[in-house]
C-alpha positions as CSV (number, residue, x, y, z in Angstrom):
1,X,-16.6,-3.3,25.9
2,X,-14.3,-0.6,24.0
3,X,-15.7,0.9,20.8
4,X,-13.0,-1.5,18.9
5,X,-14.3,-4.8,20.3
6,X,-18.0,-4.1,19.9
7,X,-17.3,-3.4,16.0
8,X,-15.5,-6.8,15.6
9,X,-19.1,-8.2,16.8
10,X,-20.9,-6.1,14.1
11,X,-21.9,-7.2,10.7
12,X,-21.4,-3.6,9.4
13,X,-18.1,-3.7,9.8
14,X,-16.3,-7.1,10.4
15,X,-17.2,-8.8,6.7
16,X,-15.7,-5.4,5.3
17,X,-12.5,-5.9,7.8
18,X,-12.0,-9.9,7.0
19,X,-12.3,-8.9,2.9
20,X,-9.6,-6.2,3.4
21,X,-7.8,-8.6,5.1
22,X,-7.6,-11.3,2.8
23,X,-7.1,-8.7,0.2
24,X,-4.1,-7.4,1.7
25,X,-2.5,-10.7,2.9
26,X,-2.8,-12.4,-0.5
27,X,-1.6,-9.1,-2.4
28,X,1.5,-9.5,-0.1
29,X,1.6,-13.4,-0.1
30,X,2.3,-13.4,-3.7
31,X,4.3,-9.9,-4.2
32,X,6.4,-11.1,-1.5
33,X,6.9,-14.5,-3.1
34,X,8.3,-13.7,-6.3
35,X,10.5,-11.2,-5.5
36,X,12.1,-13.4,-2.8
37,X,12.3,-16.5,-4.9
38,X,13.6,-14.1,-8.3
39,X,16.1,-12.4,-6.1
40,X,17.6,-15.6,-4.1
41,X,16.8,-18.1,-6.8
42,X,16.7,-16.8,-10.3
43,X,19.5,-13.6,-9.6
44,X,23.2,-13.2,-8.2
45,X,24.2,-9.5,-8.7
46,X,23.1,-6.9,-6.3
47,X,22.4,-4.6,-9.4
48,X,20.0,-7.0,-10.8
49,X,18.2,-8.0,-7.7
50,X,17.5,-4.1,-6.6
51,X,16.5,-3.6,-10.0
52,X,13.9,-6.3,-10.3
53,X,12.6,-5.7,-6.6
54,X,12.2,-1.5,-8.0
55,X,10.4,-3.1,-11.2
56,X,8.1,-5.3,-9.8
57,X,7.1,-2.3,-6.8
58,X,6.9,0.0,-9.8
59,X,4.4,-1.9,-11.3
60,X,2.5,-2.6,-8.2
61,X,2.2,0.8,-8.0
62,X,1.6,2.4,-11.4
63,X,-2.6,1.2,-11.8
64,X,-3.6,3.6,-8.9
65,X,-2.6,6.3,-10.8
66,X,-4.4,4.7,-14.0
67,X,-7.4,3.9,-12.7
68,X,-8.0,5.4,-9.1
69,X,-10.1,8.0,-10.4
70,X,-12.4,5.8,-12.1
71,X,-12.6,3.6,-9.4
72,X,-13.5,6.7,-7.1
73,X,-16.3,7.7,-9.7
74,X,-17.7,4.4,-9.2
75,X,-17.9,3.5,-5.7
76,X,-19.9,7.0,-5.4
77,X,-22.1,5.8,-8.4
78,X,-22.7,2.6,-7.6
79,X,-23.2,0.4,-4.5
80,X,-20.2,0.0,-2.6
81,X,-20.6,-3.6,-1.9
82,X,-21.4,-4.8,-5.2
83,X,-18.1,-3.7,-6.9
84,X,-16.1,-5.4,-3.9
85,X,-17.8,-8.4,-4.8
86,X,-17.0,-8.0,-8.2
87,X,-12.9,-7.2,-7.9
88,X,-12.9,-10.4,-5.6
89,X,-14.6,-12.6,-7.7
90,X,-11.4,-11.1,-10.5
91,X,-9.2,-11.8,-8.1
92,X,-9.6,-15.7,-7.9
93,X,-8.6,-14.9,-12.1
94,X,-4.6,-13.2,-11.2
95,X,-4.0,-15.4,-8.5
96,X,-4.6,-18.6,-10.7
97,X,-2.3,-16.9,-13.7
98,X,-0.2,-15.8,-11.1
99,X,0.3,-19.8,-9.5
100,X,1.2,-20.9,-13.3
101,X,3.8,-18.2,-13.3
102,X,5.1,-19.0,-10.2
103,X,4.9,-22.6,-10.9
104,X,6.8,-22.2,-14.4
105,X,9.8,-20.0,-12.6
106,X,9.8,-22.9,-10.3
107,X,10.4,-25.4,-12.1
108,X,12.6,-23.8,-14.5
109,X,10.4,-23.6,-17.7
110,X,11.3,-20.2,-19.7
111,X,12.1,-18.6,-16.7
112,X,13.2,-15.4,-18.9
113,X,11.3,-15.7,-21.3
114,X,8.1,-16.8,-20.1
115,X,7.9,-17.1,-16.2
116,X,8.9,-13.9,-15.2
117,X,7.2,-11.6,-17.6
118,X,3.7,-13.4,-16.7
119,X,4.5,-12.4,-13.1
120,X,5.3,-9.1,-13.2
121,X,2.1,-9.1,-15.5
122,X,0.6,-10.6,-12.4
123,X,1.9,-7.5,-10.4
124,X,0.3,-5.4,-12.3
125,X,-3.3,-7.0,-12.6
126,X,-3.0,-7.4,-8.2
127,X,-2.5,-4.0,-8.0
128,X,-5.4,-2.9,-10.5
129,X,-8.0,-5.2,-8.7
130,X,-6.7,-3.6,-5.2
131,X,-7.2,0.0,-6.6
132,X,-10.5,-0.3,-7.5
133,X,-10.9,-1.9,-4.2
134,X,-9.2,0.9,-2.3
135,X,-11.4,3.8,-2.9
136,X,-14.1,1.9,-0.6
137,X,-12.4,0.5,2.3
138,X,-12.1,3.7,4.3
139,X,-15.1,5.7,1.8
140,X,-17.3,2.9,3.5
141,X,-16.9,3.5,6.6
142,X,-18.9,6.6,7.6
143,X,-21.5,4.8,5.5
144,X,-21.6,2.0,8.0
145,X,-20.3,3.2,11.2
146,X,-21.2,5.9,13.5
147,X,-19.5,9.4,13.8
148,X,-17.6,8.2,16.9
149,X,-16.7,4.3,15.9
150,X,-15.3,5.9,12.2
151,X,-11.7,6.8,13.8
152,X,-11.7,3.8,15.7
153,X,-12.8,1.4,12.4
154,X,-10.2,3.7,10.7
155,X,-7.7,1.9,13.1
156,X,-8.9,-1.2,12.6
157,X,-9.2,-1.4,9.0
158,X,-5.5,-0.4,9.3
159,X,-4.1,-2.6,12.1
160,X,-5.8,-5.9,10.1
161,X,-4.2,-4.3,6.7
162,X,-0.8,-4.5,8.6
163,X,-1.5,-7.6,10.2
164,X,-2.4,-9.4,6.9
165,X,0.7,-7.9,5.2
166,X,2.3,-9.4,8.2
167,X,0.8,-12.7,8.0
168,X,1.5,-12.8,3.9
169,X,5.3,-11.3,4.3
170,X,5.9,-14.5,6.8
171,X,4.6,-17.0,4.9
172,X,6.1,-15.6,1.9
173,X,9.6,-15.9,3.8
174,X,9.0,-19.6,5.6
175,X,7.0,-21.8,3.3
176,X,8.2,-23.3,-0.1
177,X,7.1,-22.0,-3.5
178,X,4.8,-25.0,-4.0
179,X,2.8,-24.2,-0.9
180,X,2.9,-20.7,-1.8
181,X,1.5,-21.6,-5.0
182,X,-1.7,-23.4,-3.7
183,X,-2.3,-20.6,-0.8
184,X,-2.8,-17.7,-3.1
185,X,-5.2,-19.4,-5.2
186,X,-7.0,-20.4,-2.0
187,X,-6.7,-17.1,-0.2
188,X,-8.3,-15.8,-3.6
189,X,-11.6,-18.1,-2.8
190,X,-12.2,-17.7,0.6
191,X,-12.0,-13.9,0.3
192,X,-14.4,-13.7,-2.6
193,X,-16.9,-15.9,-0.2
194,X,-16.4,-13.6,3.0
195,X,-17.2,-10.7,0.8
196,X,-20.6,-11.1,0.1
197,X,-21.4,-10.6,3.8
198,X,-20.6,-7.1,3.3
199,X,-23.9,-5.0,3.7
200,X,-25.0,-2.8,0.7
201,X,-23.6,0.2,0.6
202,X,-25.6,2.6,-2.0
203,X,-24.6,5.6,-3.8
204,X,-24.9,8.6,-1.9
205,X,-26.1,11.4,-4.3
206,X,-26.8,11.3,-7.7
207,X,-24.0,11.6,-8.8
208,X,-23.3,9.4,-12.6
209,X,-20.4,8.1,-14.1
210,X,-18.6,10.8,-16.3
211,X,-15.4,10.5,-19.1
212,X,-14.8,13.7,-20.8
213,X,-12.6,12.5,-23.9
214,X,-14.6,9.0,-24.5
215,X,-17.9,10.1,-25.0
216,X,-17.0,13.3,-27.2
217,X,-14.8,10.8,-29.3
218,X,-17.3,7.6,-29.7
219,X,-19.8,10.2,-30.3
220,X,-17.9,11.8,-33.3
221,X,-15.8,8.1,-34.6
222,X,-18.7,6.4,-36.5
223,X,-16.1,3.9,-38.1
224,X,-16.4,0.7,-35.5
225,X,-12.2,-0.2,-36.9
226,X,-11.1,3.4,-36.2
227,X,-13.4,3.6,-33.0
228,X,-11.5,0.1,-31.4
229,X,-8.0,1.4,-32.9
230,X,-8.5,4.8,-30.9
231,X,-10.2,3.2,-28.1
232,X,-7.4,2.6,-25.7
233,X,-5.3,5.3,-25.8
234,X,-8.3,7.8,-25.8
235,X,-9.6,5.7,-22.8
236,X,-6.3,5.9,-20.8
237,X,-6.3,9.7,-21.5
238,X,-9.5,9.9,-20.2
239,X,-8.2,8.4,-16.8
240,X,-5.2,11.1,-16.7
241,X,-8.0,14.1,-17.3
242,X,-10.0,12.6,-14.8
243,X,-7.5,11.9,-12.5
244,X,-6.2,15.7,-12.8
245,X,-9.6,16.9,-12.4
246,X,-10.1,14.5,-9.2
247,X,-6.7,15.7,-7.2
248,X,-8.0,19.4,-8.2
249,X,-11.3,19.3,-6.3
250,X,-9.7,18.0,-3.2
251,X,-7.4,21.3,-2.9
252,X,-10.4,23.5,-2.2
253,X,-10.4,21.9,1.6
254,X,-6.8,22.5,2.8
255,X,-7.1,19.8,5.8
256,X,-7.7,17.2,3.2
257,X,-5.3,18.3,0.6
258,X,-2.4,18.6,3.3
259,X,-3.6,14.8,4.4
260,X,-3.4,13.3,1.1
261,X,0.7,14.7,0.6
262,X,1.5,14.1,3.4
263,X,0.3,10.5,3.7
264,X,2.2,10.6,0.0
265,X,5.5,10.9,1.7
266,X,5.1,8.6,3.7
267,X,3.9,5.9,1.9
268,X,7.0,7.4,-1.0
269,X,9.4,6.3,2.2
270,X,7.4,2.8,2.6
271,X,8.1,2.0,-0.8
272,X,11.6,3.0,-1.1
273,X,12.1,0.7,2.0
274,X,10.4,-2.4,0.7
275,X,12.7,-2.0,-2.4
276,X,15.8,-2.0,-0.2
277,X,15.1,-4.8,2.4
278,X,15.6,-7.9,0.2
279,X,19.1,-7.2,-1.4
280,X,20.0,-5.5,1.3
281,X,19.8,-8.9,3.7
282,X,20.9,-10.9,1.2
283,X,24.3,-8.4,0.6
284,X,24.7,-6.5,2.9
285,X,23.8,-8.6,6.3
286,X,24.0,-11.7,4.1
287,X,21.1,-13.1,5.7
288,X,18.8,-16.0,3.8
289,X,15.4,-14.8,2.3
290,X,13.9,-16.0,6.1
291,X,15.4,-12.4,7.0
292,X,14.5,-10.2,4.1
293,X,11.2,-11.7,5.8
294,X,11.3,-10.6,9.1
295,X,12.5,-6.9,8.0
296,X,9.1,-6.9,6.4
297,X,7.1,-8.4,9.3
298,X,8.6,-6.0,12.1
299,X,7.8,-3.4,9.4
300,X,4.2,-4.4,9.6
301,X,4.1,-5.2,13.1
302,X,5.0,-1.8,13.6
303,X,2.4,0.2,11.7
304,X,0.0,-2.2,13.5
305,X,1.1,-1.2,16.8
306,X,1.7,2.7,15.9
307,X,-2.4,2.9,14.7
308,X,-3.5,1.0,17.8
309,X,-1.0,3.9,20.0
310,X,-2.6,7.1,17.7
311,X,-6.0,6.0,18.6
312,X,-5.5,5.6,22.7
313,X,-3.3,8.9,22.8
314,X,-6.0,10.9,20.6
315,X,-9.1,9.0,22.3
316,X,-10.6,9.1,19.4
317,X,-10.4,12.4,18.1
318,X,-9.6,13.0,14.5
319,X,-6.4,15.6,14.8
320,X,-3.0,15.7,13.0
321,X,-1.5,17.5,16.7
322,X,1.1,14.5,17.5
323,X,1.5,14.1,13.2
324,X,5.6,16.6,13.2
325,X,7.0,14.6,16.4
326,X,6.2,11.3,14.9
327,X,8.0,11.9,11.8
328,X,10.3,13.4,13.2
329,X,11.1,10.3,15.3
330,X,10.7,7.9,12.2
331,X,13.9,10.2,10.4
332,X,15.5,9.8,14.0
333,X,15.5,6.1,13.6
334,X,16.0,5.6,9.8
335,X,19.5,7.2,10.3
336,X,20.0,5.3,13.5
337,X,19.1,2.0,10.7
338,X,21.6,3.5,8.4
339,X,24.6,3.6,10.6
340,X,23.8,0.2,12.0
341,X,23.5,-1.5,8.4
342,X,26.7,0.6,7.8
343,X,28.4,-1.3,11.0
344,X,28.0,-4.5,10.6
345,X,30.4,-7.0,10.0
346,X,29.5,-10.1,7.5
347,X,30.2,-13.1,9.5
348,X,33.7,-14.8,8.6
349,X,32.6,-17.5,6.4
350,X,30.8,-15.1,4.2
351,X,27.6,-17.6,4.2
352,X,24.2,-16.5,4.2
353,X,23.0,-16.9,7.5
354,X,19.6,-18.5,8.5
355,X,17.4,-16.6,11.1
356,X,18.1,-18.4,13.8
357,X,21.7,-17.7,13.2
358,X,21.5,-14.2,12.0
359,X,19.5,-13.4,15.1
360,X,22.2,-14.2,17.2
361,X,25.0,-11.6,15.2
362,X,25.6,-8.4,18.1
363,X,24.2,-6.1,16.0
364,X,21.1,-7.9,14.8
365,X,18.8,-7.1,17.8
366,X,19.9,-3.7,17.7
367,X,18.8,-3.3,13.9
368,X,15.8,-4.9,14.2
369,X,14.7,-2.7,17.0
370,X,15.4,0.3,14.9
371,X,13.3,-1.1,12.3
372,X,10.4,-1.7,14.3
373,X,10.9,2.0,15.9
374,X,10.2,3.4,12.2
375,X,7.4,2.1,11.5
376,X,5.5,2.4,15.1
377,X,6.2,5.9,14.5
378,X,5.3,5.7,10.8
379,X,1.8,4.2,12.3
380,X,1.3,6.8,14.6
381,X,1.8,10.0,11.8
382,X,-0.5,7.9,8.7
383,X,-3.4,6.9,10.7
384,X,-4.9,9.9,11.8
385,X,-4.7,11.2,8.3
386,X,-6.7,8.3,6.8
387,X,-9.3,9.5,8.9
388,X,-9.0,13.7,7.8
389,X,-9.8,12.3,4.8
390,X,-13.7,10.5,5.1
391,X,-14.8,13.0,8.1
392,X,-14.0,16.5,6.0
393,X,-15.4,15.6,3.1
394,X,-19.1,15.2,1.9
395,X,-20.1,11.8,2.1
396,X,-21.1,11.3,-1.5
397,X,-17.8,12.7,-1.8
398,X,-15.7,10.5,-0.1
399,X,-14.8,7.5,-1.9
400,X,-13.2,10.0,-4.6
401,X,-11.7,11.5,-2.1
402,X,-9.7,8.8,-1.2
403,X,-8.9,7.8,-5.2
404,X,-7.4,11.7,-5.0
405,X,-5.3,10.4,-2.4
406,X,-4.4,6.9,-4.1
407,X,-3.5,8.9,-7.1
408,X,-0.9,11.7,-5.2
409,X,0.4,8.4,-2.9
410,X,1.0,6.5,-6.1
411,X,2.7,9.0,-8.2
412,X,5.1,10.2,-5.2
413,X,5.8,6.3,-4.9
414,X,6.3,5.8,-8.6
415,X,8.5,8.9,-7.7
416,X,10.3,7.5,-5.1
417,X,10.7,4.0,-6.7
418,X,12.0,5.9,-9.8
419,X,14.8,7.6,-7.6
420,X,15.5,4.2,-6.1
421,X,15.9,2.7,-9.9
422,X,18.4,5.5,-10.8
423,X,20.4,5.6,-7.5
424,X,20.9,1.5,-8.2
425,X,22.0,2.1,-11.5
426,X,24.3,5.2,-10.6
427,X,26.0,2.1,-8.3
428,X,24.7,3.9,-5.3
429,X,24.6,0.9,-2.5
430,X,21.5,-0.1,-1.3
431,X,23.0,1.2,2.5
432,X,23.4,4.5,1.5
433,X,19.6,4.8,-0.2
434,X,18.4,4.3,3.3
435,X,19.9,8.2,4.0
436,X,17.4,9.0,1.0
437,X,14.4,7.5,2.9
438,X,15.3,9.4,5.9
439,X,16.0,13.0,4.5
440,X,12.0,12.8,3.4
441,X,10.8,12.7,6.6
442,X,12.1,16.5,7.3
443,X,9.6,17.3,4.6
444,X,7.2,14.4,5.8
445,X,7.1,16.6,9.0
446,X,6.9,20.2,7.5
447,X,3.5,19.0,5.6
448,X,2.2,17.8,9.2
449,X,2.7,20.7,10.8
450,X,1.1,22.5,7.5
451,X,-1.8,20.2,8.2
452,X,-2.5,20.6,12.0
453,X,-2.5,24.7,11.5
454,X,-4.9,24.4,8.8
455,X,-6.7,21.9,11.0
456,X,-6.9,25.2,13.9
457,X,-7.8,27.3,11.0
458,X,-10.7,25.1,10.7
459,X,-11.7,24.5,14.4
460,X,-13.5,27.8,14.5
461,X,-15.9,27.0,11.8
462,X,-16.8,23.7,12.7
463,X,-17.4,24.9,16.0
464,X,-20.1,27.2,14.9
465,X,-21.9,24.6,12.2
């Protein structure tokens, strides 16, 4: 029995894995949803569609940079498990405003008005609960797990994220609204249950919860109306001087820092892809929202597959060695993506095609080979450097280490999706971004190869501890 199969049989680690699962597939469920019912159903300009698919990611993406740092100070404060239970039980709250929203755009009640403002709302409140959940899902590892099973339940953790993402995006694509509707309240429950399996996980240190600019100013703001009026924007201050303070500590340990940017880039790629794919079948390939789909599937099917490849070609050492060629090869294939897209000819009725008729266009296995070749080798340069960050850090340490990283990844993907927004409304077609997403891998691979030199830098020292 591998070191893989014998932690699927563990309670240490396989609650933690299903939670994360049902996290991610609902997250993706839903997300997935709505922009694929507002871009086929609601929309009918290519302009508007890119735009509401670089909104919604935007907002998706904004609350890790809000609140990652507080979430980090809390999973080292207080036990790990607890707050998961806690963000799942809100979870079961956004999903059941979320199935209203959807429900409303549905059946046609206030769409504009209403409907679509509560679920990009929504967006927003998924993406809060999952980063204050994502601090702990790799931080709790080395809690739980051996040194030698951490890489491996690195792996995991990752393939079942991709695999859930994979199992949302296809439902998302195949199933009516309606059913959608009912799932993600129900995917909402049964994770919440699952989760309290999870085995404590207490604070490692004594370490307590800090806020520079609140407690100064509730201290000094006696007046309760001026204390409530001053509240929120002193709090959400707070979170940007903490989250400053957070991404400065992890520079002192080059390995780590070099991790957390380069994982940025790639995950700034990711997003800038996942705004593309849905206008682009629909215009471009003119393909039904079945395809838009699929491109997300192979997508995930190929980070699954390039974590589960890392982790037999390393054998389960933590190094960033293979980290350049793999990015390298992901910018090979983007382009190769970009020429095909830019090769293919609509079919002559100028219908959107279904999947089993799209599949069959000469170009379409082709392309969705490409695709998959992206993100294999996307898999294959990310997962290793999940793991740089919980095995060179302290472990009281390590669940703010990882909020550092959220923080960096999100604001290189707000970044990215802020590029995306502008290059849509400069009437840049979504074809062309592609070329965008592929130039970043050349600096994708520079920070690699930064990161595996300071990782020989390092080999001395650890060799003599």
């Amino acid at each position: 029995m591998t070191t893989s199969t014998r932690l699927l049989t563990r309670k240490r680690f396989m609650p933690l894995m299903v939670t994360q699962f049902f996290n991610a597939f609902n997250d993706n469920l839903y997300k997935t949803a709505l922009v694929l019912f507002v871009v086929y159903s609601v929309y009918s300009d290519e302009k508007q569609e890119a735009f509401f698919s670089g909104v919604a990611s935007l907002l998706f993406i904004t609350p890790f940079v809000l609140f990652s740092a507080l979430a980090g100070q809390l999973a080292d404060t207080r036990d790990k498990a607890a707050i998961i239970r806690i963000v799942k039980l809100c979870e079961i709250g956004w999903a059941s405003l979320g199935a209203a929203g959807l429900y409303m755009a549905w059946q046609g009640i206030a769409v504009h008005t209403v409907a679509i403002p509560m679920l990009l709302a929504v967006v927003f409140l998924a993406a809060v609960q999952s980063a204050f959940l994502g601090p702990i899902k790799y931080a709790i590892l080395p809690q739980h797990l051996k040194k030698d099973e951490v890489l491996p339940g690195t792996g995991l953790v990752e393939a079942g994220t991709y695999i859930a993402i994979l199992t949302g995006t296809i439902l998302a694509g195949f199933i009516d609204i309606e059913y959608a509707i009912i799932l993600v309240v129900i995917t909402s429950i049964v994770g919440y249950l699952v989760c309290r399996w999870v085995p404590d996980a207490p604070p490692q240190g004594n370490h307590e919860l800090h806020f520079p600019l609140l407690e100064p100013y509730a201290e000094k703001t006696r007046n309760p109306v001026l204390r409530w009026i001053g509240y929120a924007p002193v709090a959400l201050a707070d979170q940007v001087v903490m989250s400053w303070r957070l991404v400065k500590k992890t520079r002192d340990i080059r390995e780590i820092w070099f991790a957390i940017i380069a994982i940025s880039f790639f995950w700034t790629i990711g997003a800038v892809l996942f705004i593309q794919f849905p206008p682009l079948a629909k215009n471009q390939l003119l393909a039904t929202p079945e395809v838009a789909s699929l491109f997300l599937v192979i997508f995930s099917i190929g980070i699954a597959i390039g974590s589960m490849v890392i982790n037999t070609l390393l054998k389960g050492e933590v190094s960033a060695r293979y980290a350049p060629t793999c990015v390298v090869l992901m910018g090979i294939f983007l382009m190769g993506f970009y020429f095909v897209c830019r090769a293919w000819v609509p079919n002559e009725a100028g219908e959107l095609l279904p999947i089993e008729q799209w599949i069959l266009e000469p170009l379409a296995i082709p392309l969705s080979l490409i695709l998959l070749g992206i993100s294999t080798a996307g898999g294959m340069f990310v997962v290793p450097l999940y793991a740089f960050l919980t095995t060179r850090c302290a472990p009281d340490a390590a669940s703010r280490t990882i909020a550092a990283n959220n923080i960096v990844n999100s604001l290189a993907m707000v970044t990215g999706s802020i590029v995306a927004l502008g290059m849509t409304a400069l009437g840049i077609p979504v074809a062309e971004q592609l070329m965008f997403a592929a130039l970043m891998t050349a600096i994708a691979a520079w920070l690699g190869k930064k990161l595996h030199n300071a990782e020989i830098e390092a080999a001395p020292a650890k060799a003599a501890l």
